[in-house]
C-alpha positions as CSV (number, residue, x, y, z in Angstrom):
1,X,39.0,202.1,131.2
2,X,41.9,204.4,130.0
3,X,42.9,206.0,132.8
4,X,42.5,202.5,135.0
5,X,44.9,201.1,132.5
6,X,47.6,203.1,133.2
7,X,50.3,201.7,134.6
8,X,49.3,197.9,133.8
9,X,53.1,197.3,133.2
10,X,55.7,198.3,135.4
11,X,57.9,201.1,134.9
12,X,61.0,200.1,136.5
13,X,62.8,200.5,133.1
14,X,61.3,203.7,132.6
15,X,63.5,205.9,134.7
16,X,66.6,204.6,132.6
17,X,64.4,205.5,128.9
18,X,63.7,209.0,130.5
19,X,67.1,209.9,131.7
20,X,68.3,209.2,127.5
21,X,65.5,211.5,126.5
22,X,66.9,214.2,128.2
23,X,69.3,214.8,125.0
24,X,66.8,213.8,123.1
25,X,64.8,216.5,124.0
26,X,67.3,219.1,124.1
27,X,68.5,218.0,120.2
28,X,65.0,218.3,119.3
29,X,64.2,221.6,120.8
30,X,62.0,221.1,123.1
31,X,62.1,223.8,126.2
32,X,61.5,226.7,123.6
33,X,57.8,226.2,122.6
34,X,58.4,228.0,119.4
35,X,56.4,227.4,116.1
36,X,57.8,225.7,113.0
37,X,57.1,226.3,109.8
38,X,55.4,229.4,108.7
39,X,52.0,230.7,109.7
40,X,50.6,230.1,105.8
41,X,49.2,226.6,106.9
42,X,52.0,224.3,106.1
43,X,52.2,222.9,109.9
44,X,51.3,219.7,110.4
45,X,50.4,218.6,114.2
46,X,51.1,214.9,114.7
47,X,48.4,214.0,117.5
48,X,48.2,209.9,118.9
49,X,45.0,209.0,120.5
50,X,44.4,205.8,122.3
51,X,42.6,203.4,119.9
52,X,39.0,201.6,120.9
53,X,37.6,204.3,123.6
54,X,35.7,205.5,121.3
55,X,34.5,202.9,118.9
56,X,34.3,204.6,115.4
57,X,36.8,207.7,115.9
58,X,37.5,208.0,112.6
59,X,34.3,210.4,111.9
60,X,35.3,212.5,115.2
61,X,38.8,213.5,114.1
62,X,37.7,214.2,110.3
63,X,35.5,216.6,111.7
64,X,37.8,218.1,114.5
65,X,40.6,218.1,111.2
66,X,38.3,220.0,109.6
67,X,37.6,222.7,112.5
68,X,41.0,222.8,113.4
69,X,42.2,223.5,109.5
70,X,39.4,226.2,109.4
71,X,40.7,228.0,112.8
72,X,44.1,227.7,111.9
73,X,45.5,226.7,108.4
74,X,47.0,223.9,109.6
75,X,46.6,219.9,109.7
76,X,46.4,217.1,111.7
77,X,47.9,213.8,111.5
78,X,46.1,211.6,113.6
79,X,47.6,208.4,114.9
80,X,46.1,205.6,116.3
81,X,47.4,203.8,119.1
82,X,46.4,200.5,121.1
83,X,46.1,201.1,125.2
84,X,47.5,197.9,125.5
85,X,51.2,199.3,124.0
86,X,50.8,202.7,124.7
87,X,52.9,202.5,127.4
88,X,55.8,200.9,126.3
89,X,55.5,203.2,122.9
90,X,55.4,206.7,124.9
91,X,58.7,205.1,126.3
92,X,60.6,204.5,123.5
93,X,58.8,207.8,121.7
94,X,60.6,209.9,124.7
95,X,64.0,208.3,124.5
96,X,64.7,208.7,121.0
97,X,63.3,211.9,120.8
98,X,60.3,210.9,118.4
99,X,57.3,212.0,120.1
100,X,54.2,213.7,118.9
101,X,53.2,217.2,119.3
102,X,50.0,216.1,121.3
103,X,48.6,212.7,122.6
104,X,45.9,211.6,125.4
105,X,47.9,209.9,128.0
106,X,45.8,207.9,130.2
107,X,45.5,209.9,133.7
108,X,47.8,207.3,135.4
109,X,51.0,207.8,133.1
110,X,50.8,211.5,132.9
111,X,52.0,212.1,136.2
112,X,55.3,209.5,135.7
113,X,56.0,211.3,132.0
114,X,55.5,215.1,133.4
115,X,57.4,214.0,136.4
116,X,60.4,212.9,133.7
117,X,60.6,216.5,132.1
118,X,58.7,214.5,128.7
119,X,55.5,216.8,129.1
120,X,55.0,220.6,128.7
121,X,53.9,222.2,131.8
122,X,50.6,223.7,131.0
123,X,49.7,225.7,134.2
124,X,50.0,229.0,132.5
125,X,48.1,228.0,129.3
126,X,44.8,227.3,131.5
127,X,45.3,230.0,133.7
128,X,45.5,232.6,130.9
129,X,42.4,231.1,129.2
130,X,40.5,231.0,132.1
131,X,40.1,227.7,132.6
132,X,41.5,226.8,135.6
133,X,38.3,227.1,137.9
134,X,36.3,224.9,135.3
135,X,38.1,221.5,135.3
136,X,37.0,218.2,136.9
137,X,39.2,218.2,139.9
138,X,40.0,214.7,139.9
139,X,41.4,215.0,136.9
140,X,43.4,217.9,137.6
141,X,45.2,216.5,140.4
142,X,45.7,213.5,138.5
143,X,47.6,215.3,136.2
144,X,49.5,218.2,138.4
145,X,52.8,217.2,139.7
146,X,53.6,219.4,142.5
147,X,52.9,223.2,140.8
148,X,52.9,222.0,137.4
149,X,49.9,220.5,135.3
150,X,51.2,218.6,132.6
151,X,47.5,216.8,131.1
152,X,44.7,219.2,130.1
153,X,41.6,217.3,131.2
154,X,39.6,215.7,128.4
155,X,37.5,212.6,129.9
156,X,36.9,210.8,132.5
157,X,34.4,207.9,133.9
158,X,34.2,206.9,137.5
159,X,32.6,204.1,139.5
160,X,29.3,203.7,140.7
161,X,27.1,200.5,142.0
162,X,25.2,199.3,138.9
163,X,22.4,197.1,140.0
164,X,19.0,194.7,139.0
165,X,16.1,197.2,139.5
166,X,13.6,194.1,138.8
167,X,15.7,192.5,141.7
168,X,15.7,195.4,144.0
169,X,11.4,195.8,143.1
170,X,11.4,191.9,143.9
171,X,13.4,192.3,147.2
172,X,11.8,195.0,148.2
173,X,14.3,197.6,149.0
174,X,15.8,200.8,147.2
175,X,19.1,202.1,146.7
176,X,21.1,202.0,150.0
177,X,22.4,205.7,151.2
178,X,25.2,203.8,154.1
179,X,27.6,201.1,154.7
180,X,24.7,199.3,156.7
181,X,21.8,200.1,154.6
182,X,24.3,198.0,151.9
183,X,25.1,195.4,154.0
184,X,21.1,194.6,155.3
185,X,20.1,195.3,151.1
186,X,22.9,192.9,150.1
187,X,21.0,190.4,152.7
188,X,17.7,191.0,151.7
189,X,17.8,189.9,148.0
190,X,19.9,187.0,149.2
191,X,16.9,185.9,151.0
192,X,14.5,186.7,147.9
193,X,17.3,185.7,145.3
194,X,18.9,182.6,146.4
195,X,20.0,182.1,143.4
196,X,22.2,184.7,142.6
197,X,25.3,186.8,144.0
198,X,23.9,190.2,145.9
199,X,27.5,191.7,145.4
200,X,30.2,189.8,144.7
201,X,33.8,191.6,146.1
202,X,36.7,190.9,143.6
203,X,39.7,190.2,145.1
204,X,41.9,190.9,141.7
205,X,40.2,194.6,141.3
206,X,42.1,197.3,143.2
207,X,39.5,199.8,142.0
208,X,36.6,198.2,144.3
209,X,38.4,198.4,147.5
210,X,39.3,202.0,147.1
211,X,35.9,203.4,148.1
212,X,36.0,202.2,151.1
213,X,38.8,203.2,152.1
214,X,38.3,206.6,151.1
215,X,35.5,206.5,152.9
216,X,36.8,205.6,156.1
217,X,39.1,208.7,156.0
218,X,41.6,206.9,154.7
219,X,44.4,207.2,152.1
220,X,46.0,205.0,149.9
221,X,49.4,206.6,150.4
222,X,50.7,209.6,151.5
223,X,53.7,212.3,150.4
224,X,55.8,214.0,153.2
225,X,58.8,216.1,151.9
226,X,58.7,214.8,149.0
227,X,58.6,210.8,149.9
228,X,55.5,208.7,149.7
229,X,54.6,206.2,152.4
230,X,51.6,203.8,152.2
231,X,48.5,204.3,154.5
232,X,47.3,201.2,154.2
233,X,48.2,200.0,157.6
234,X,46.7,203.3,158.8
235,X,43.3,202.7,161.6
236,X,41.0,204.5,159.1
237,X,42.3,202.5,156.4
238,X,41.7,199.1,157.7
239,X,38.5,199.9,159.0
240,X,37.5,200.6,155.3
241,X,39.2,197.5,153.9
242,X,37.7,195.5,156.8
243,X,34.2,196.9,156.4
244,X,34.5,196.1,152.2
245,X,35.7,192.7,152.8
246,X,33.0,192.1,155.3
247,X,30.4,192.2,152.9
248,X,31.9,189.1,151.8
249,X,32.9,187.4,155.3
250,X,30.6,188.2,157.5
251,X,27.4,188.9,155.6
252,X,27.7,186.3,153.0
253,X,26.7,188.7,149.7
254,X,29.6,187.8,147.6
255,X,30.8,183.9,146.6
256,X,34.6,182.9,147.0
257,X,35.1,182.3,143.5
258,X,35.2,186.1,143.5
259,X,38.1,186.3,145.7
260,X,40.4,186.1,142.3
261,X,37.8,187.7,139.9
262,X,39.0,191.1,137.9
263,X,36.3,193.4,137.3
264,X,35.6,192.1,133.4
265,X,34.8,189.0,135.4
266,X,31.8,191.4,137.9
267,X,30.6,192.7,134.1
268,X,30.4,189.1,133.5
269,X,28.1,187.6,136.6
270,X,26.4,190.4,136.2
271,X,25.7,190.3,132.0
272,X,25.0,186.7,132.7
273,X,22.2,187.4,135.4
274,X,24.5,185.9,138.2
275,X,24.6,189.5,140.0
276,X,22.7,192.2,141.4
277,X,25.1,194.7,142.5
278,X,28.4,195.6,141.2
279,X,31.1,198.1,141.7
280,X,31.4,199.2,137.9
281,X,32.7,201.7,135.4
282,X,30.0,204.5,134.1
283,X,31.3,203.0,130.5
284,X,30.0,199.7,130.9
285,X,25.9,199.4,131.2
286,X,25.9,200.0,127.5
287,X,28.4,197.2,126.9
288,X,26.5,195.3,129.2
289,X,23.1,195.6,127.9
290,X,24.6,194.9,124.3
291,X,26.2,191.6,126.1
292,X,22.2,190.5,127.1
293,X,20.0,193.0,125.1
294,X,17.5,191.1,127.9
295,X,18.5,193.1,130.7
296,X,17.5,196.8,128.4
297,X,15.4,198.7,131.4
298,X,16.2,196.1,134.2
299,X,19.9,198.2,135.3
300,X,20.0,201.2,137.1
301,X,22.7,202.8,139.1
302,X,23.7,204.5,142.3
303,X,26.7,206.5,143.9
304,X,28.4,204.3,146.3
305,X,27.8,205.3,149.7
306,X,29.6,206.3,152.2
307,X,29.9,205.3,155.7
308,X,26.9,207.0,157.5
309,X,25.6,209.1,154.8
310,X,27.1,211.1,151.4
311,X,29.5,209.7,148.9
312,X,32.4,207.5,148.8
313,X,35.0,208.6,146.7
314,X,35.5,206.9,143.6
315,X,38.3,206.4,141.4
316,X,38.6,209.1,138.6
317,X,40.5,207.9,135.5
318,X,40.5,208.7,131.6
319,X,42.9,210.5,129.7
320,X,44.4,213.9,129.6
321,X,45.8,215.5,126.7
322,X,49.3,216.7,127.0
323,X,51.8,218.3,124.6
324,X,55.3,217.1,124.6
325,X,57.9,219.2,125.7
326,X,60.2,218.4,122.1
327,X,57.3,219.7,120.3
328,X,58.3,222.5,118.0
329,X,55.0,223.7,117.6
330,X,53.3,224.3,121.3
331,X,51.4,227.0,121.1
332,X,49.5,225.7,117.7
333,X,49.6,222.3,119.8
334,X,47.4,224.2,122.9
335,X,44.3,225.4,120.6
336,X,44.2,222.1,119.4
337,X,44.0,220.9,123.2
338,X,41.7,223.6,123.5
339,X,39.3,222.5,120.9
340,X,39.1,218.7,121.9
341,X,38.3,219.5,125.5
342,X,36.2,222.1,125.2
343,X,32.9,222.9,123.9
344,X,31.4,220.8,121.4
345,X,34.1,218.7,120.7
346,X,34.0,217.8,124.3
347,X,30.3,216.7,125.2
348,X,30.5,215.4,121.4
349,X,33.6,212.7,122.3
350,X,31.9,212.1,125.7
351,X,28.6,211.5,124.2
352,X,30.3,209.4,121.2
353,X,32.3,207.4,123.6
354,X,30.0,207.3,126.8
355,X,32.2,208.6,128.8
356,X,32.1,212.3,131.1
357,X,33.6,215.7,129.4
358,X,36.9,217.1,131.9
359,X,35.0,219.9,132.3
360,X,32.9,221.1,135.2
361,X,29.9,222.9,133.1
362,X,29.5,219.8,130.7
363,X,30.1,217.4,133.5
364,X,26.9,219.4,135.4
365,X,25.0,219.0,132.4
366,X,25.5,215.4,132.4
367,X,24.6,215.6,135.8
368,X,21.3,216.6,135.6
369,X,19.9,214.1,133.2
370,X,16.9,212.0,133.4
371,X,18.6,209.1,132.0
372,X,19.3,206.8,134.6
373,X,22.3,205.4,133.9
374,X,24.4,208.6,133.5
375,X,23.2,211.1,136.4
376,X,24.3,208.5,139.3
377,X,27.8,208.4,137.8
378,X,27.8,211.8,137.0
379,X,27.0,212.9,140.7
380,X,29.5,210.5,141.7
381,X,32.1,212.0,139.5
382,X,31.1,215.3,140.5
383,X,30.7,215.1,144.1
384,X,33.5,212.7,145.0
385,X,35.8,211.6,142.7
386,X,39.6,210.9,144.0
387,X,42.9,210.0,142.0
388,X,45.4,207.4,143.0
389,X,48.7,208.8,144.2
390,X,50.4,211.0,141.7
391,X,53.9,209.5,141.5
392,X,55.4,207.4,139.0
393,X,56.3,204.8,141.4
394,X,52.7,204.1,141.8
395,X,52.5,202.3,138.6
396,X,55.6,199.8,140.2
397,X,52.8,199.1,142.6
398,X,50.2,198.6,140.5
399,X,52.7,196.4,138.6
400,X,52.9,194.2,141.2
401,X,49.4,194.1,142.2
402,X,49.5,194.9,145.9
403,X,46.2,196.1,146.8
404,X,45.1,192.8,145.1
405,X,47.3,190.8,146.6
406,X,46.4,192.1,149.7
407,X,42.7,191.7,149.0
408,X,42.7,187.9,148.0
409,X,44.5,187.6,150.9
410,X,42.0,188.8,153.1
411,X,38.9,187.3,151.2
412,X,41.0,183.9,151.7
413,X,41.5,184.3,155.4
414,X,44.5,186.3,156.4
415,X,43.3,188.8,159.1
416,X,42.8,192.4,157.9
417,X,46.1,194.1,159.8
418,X,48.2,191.5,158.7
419,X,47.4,191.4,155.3
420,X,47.5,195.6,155.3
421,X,50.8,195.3,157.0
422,X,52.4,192.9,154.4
423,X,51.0,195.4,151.5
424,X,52.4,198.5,153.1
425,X,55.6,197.2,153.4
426,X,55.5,195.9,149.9
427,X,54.5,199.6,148.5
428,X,56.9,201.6,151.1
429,X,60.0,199.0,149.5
430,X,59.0,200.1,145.8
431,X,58.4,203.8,147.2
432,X,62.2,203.4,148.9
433,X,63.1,202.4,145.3
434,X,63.8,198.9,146.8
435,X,61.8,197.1,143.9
């Protein structure tokens, strides 16, 4: 998932990229937002977009190329770019000064380029459109680094339980609405399915632990002053972590293979008929069903639950799109950001790429379908869906993996407050700068 891919590498060379862009962006123009060229439709915007969300793009962006010439004169130059070296490109983009007008920046590197003085703040821009009160707020947070909002919310997915309805019909239960009701589910089609895994827990996916902790009042980290310190060893915390791994320890629903699976290895058990529950992304039943075209009307899905009732919070990623600060041409650059996350072009790219428009009204759209594999996620992303700590030195600690370290840990036997305390001291050294 875009935004979940943020940050994959770690961005302790990043600071010293940024600090040469400063001149960069100063020789290039960038704090005065002014147009070049002249208004008679000789500007060209430069625009990169992330390459395989959206399997046949191409189409999309003739057609937004199109719009966009019609409203106003100008042309885009669309460039396609890999996720897997985005990051490393934006980098070197930013230091030598040679970055586009507008790109989607997954929702996990916008905060560590705004933060770096790379991105336009575009507070203002929304406000005076009147679009402030009508973004996801997941996504706005994801991209707001302290008053400033430097990614203009364009898609999103979150994650819900995808499960076996034929399973569930077999077992005899329904979607679970608590922690318990999970757990005594999970045991039930253990009992009627011996042969496969009620819900495996993946030690090597950070994204599956999350809702539980959430859920338990719990944070992964919090910001004081300015500083962030991990939460992790926090009561509320590890009661979440504790009650997630104990679907695997104490009730027996997962297997501990899982202990170092990613979560392309839950799509797998679960494509190959080996699960019945997974934690999974709102983009993947379609990939799954085209995986075994045998399980088409066997998968349903449901919000994860939370506690004693309600929602857990999910993680929220996609992409923003953001204008560079050394763009010479900002204001032309915002009704193109306009266009693509608004309106048509918005529930169009959502529809094309199954993923959820950044926008409240489409997202409540969404929302209410029959179709049973978008309205759970869509509730979930609606109702409660949470970003991960907005600081660049989060991607250090997703470098390092140390909410998955800490999970294989504990899914391998190390008690639950000693593995939390190891973690937090790992993610309060790279907070301190120490890594």
């Amino acid at each position: 998932m875009p935004g979940s891919r943020g940050a994959r590498r770690s961005t302790v060379r990043v600071a010293a990229l940024l600090a040469a862009s400063a001149l960069a962006l100063t020789a290039c123009g960038g704090s005065g937002g002014g147009e070049a060229a002249d208004a008679g439709g000789d500007r060209t915007l430069t625009v990169w977009i992330m390459e395989g969300t959206n399997p046949d793009a191409r189409p999309f962006f003739d057609e937004l190329a199109t719009a966009f010439r019609n409203q106003t004169g100008a042309a885009l130059d669309v460039q396609y770019v890999p996720w897997a070296s985005a990051h490393d490109k934006f980098v070197t983009a930013i230091a030598g000064g040679t970055t586009p007008d507008v790109a989607e920046v997954g929702t996990t590197w916008t905060g560590e380029f705004g933060d770096a003085g790379a991105l336009a703040d575009l507070t203002a821009r929304v406000q005076q459109a009147g679009l402030s009160d009508g973004l996801v707020t997941g996504l706005t947070e994801a991209g707001t680094v302290g008053d400033a909002l430097y990614g203009m919310p364009w898609y999103a997915g979150v994650r819900s339980i995808v499960y076996r309805t034929d399973v569930f019909t077999e077992a005899g239960v329904t979607p679970p609405t608590t922690w318990d009701e999970l757990a005594a589910v999970g045991e039930k089609i253990k009992a009627a399915r011996p042969d496969m895994i009620p819900f495996p827990v993946a030690g090597d996916n950070e994204y599956g632990v999350y809702p539980f902790i959430w859920g338990a009042g719990g944070e992964i980290a919090t910001q004081n002053g300015g500083n962030w310190t991990s939460a992790l060893d926090t009561p509320q915390a590890r009661q979440g972590i504790q009650a997630y791994a104990d679907l695997a320890l104490k009730h027996g629903l997962s297997t501990p293979a899982a202990a170092t699976w990613k979560e392309t290895d839950l799509q797998d058990a679960f494509a190959k008929g080996q699960a019945a529950m997974i934690i999974s992304g709102s983009w993947t039943p379609k990939a799954i069903i085209e995986a075994a075209p045998d399980l088409q009307g066997k998968i349903g899905a449901f919000p994860i639950p939370g506690p004693t009732g309600g929602l857990a919070p999910s993680f929220l990623g996609g992409s923003h799109l953001s204008i560079f600060e050394a763009s010479p041409n900002q204001d032309l650059a915002w009704q193109l950001v306009q266009l693509m996350s608004t309106g048509d072009f918005a529930e169009k790219w959502g529809t094309e790429s199954s993923f959820f428009p950044g926008t409240t009204a489409l997202l409540q759209e969404a929302a209410q379908s029959s179709d049973p594999l978008v309205a759970p996620f869509a509730k979930q992303m609606v109702e409660a869906g949470r970003s991960v700590p907005v600081t660049p030195l989060y991607g250090q600690v997703q470098g390092k993996k140390t909410v998955q370290a800490m999970m294989a840990a504990i899914l391998n036997g190390t008690p639950v407050d000693q593995a939390t305390s190891s973690a937090a001291a790992e993610m309060n050294q790279i907070f301190a700068g120490g890594a």
